[in-house]
C-alpha positions in Angstrom: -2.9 37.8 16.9 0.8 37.5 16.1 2.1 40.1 13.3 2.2 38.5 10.1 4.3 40.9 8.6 7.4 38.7 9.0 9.4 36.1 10.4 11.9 36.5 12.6 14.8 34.8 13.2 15.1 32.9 16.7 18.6 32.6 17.8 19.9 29.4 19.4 20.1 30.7 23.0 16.6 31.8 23.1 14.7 28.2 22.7 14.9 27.4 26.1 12.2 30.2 26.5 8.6 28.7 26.1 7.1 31.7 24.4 9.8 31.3 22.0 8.3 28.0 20.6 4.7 30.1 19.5 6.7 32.3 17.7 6.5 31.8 13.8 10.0 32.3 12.9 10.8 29.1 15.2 7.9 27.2 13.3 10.2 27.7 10.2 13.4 26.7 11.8 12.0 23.3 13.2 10.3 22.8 9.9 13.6 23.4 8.8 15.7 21.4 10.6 12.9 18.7 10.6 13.7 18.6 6.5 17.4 18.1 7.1 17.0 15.7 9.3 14.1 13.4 8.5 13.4 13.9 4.7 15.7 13.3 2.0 16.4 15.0 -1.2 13.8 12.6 -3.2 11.0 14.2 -0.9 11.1 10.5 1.1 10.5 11.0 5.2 12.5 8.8 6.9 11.7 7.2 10.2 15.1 6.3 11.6 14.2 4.6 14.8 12.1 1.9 13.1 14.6 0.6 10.4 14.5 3.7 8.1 11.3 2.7 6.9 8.6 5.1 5.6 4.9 5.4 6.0 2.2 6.8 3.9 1.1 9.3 7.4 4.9 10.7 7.6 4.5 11.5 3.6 1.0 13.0 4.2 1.9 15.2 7.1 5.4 16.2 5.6 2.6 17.6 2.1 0.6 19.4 4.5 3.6 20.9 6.2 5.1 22.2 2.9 2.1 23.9 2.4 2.0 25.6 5.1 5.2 26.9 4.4 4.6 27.7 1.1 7.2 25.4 -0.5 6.0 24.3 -3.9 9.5 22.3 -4.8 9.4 20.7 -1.8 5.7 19.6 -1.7 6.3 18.7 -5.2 9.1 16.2 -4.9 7.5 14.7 -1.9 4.2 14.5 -3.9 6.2 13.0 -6.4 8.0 10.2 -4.7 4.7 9.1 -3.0 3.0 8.7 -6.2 5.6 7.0 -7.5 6.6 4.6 -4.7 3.8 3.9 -2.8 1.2 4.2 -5.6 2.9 3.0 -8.3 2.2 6.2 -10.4 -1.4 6.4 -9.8 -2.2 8.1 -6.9 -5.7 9.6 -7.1 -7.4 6.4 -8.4 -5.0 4.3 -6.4 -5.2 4.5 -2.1 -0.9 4.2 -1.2 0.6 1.4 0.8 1.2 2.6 3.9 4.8 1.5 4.5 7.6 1.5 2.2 11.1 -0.1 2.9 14.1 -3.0 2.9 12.6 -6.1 2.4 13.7 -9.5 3.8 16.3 -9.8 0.8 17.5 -6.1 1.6 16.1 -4.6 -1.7 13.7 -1.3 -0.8 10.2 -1.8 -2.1 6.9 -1.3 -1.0 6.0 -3.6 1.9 2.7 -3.2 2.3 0.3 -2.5 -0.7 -2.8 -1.6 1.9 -3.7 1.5 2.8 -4.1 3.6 6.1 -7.0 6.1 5.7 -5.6 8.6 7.9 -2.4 9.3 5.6 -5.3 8.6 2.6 -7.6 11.8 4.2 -4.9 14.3 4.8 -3.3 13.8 1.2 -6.8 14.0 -0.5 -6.8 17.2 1.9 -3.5 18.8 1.0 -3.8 18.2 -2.7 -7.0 20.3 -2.6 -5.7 23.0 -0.7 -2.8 23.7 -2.4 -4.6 23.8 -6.0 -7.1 25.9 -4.2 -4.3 28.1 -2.2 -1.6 27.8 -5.3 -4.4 27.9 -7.7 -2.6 24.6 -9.3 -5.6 22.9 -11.2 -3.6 19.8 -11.1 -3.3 19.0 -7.6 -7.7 19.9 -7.0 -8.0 17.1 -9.4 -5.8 14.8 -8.3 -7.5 15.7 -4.9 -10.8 15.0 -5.5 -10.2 11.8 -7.4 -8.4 10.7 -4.4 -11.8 11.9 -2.3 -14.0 9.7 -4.4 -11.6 6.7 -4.1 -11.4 6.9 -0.6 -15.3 7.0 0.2 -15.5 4.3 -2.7 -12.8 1.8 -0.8 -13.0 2.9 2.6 -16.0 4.3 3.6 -18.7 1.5 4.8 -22.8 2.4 6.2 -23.6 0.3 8.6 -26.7 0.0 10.5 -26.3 1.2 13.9 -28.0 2.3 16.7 -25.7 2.6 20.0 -27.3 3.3 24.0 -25.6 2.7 26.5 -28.3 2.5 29.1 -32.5 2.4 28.6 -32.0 6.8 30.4 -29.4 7.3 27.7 -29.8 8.5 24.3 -29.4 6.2 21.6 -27.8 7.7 18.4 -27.0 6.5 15.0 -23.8 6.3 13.6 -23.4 5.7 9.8 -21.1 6.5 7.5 -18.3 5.1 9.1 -14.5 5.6 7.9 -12.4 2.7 8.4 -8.7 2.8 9.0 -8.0 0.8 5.8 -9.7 -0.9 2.7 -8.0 -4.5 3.8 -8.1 -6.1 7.2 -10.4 -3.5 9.7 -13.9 -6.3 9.1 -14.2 -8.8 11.6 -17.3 -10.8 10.6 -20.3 -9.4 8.9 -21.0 -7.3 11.5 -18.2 -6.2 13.6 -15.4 -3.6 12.3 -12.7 -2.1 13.8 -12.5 1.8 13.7 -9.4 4.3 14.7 -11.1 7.5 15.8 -7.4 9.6 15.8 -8.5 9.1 12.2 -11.2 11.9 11.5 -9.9 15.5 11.8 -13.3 17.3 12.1 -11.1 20.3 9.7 -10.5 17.6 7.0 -14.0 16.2 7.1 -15.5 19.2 6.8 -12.9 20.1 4.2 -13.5 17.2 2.2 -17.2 17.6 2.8 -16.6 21.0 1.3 -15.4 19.6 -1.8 -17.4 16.8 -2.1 -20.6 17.9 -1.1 -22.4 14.6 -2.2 -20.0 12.6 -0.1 -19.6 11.3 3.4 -17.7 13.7 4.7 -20.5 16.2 6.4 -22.2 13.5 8.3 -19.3 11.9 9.9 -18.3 15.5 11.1 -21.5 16.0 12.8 -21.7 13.0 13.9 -18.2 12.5 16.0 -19.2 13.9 19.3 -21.6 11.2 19.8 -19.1 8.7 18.4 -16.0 9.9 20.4 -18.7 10.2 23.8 -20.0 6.9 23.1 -16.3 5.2 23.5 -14.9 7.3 25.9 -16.5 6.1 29.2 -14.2 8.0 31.3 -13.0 10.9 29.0 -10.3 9.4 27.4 -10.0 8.0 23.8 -8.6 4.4 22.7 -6.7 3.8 19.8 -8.6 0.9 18.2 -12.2 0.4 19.2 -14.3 -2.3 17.9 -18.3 -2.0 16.8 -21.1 -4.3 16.5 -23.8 -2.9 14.2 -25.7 -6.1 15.1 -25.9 -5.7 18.3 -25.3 -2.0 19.1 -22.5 -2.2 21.1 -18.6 -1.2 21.2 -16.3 -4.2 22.2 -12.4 -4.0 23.0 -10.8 -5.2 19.1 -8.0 -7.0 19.2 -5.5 -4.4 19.1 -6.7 -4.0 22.9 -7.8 -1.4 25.3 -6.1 1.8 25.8 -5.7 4.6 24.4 -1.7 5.9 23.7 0.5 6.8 20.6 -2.7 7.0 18.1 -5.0 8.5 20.4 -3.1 11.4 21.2 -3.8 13.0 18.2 -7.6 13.1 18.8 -6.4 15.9 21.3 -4.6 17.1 19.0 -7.0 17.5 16.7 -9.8 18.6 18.7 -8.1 21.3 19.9 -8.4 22.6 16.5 -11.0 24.9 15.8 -13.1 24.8 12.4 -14.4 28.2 12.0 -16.9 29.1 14.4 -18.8 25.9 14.4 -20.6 24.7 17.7 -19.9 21.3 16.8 -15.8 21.7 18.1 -17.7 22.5 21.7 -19.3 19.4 21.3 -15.6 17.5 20.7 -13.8 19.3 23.3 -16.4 18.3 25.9 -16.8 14.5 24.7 -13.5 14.0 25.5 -12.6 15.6 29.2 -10.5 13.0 30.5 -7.2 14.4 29.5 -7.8 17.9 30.5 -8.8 16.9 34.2 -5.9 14.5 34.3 -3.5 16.9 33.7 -4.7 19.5 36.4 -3.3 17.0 38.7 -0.4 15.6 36.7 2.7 17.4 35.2 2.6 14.9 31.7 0.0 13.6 30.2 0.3 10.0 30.1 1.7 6.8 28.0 -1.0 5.1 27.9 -4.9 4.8 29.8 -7.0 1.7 30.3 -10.0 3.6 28.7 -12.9 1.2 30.1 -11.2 1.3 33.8 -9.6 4.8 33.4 -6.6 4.3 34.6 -3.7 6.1 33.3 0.3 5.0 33.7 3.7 6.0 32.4 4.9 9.2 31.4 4.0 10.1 27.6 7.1 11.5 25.0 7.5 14.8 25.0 5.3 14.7 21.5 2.3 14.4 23.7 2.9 17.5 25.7 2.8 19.3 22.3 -0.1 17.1 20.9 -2.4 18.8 24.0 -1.2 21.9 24.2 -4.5 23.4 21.5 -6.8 20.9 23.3 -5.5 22.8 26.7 -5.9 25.8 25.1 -9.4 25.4 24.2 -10.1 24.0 27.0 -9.1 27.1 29.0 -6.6 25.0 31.1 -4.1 27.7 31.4 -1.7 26.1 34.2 -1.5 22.8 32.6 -0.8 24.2 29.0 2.2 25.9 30.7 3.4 23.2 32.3 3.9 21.4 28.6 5.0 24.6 27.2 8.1 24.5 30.1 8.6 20.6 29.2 8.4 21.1 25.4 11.2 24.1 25.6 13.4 22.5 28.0 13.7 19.3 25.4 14.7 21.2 22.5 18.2 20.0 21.5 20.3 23.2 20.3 22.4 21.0 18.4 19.6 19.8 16.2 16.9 22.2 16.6 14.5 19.1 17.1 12.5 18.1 20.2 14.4 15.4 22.6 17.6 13.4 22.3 17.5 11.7 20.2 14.0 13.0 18.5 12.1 11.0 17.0 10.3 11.6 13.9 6.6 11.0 15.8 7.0 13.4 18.0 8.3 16.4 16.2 5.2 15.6 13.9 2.9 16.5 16.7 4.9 19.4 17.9 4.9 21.0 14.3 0.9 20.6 13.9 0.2 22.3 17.9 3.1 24.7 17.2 2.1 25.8 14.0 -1.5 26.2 14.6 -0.9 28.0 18.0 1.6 30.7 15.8 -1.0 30.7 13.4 1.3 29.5 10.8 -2.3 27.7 9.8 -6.2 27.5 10.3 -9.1 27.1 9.5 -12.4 28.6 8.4 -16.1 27.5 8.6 -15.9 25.2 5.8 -13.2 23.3 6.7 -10.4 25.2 4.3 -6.9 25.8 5.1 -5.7 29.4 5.8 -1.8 29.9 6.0 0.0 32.4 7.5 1.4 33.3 4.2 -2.3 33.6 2.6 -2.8 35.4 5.7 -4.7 38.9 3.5 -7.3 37.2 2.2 -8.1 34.3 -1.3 -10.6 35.9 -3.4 -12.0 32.5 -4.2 -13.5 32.9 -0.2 -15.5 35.0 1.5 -13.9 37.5 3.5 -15.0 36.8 7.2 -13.6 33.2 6.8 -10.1 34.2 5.8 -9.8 36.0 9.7 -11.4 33.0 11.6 -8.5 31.9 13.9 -7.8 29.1 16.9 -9.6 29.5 20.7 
């Protein structure tokens, strides 16, 4: 395990080395330079390349990224301006609209009042890790209110009973999390789901918290889920289902699996504790890892009912594999994105490609930081930074040395 006695500075020269990028140090310099760059002095992230506008999921991951740096100013005023622009002061009892910014008369408002659970799960998250972590009272509260408003508005049961074949086994699904409280029901029946929504760390997290809630059941339950729409190993970004008639159908948003299903690599490579049921993930999903023993990138997007894969993925999807290539022991292919990740670091602005974009340098500071151990997690789904590294007295001590495959 790397030292956690310090953080050493990486000089400029140096990035172009891949073992460079797992070093802490040079997860506090892109951290760094991703503040300068992408988050103003209100705490607001700023997507440049899609008219300045900002999303509820940039404001959520720059929270959890603070954190893990131990900033409480800067989680603070990015807390703040969330609260107060995208949930009108009452966030906790209110879910926030998931995109803020210049409307058709060029004033800047909130465009959209409805909600994107993902964002929704990993500020509920962050708010109860940091009162937990900073032992802020204030921010569990806010966190848990935020957990019960969330399973209140978008949480549905359904009754479901998938098989894809008469030798198959036929398993239940139920709670489900949709991807919003407005727009995701088609019918009385049919919903569409986003499965790069459910981070087993934060459902187990939340379950941890809320022990009367949803959370446990949908953690043990997404194997089967993420098996049961993965025909050929590879994820889609929007999937629909049919609790009437036990099937999965192709929603609207279409058929392959791209920009949002990355992440469920990305998050499956990360390791809750010692708990069998991240095997289980890893090995619902193989269709990345064998495509890249053949391929040097993974891919733009797949056709996930034909498997067919084309284009050549951002280098953000290089770094969104690299713990899901990790765990999967695919030593030669995690290279290979470790090589393309260092040789698209920009000197001149410390970020990832030219110009980077504020998606990608997302991905790469979640893989990064959990491959340099800047954070993990333990059994029950809580957060352990780097800087927390010696231990919380509030947990037991063999789950504040659980680390990553």
């Amino acid at each position: 395990m790397i030292s956690t006695l310090s953080f050493p500075a990486i000089a400029a020269d140096r990035h172009a080395h891949p073992s460079n990028l797992l070093d802490p140090g040079f997860w506090q310099q892109l951290w760094s330079h991703y503040l300068r760059t992408f988050v103003d002095s209100q705490g607001r992230v700023i997507d440049w390349q899609r008219h300045d506008v900002t999303t509820s999921e940039g404001q959520a991951y720059a929270l959890f990224f603070a954190l893990v740096a131990d900033q409480r100013r800067q989680f603070a005023r990015i807390l703040s301006w969330t609260n107060n622009n995208l949930a009108r002061g009452e966030l906790g009892n209110r879910l926030p609209g998931w995109l803020w910014g210049r409307n058709t008369k060029g004033r800047w408002t909130l465009l959209s009042p409805h909600s994107a659970a993902d964002a929704d799960l990993w500020i509920a998250y962050t708010l109860l890790q940091a009162g937990r972590l900073w032992r802020i009272p204030r921010y569990t509260r806010q966190g848990e209110e935020l957990t019960r408003t969330i399973a209140r508005s978008e949480v549905i049961s359904v009754d479901f009973s998938y098989r894809r074949s008469p030798r198959t086994m036929s398993i239940s699904l139920t709670p489900m999390l949709l991807p919003g409280y407005y727009g995701f029901t088609l019918g009385r029946n049919r919903c569409v789901l986003n499965p790069s929504y459910l981070p087993m760390p934060l459902l187990f997290g939340l379950a941890h918290s809320d022990p009367d809630g949803p959370w446990r059941k949908m953690a043990l339950q997404l194997p089967n889920l993420l098996r049961a729409i993965s025909p050929h190993g590879f994820v889609p970004d929007w999937v629909g289902l049919d609790s009437h008639n036990g099937t999965f159908f192709q929603p609207p948003e279409g058929d392959r699996g791209s920009f949002n299903a990355i992440r469920v690599y990305l998050w499956a490579g990360f390791r809750v504790g010692n708990r069998r049921v991240n095997l289980k993930v890893i090995t619902a999903i193989p269709g990345m890892a064998n495509y890249l023993v053949h391929h040097r990138t993974p891919p733009l997007t797949v056709n996930v009912y034909s498997g067919k894969a084309e284009g050549k993925g951002p280098v953000g999807f290089s770094a969104a594999v690299l713990p899901y290539l990790r765990a999967t022991r695919q030593i030669h292919a995690f290279r290979l994105q470790m090589l393309r990740l260092s040789r698209s670091l920009d000197p001149n602005t410390g970020l990832f490609g030219n110009p980077p974009h504020y998606y990608d340098q997302n991905l790469a500071l979640f893989a990064l930081g959990y491959l340099s151990y800047m954070f993990h997690f333990t059994a029950a789904g809580n957060l352990i930074t780097r800087w927390a590294e010696r231990g919380d007295p509030g947990l037991p001590r063999h789950e504040t040395t659980v680390g990553p495959l």
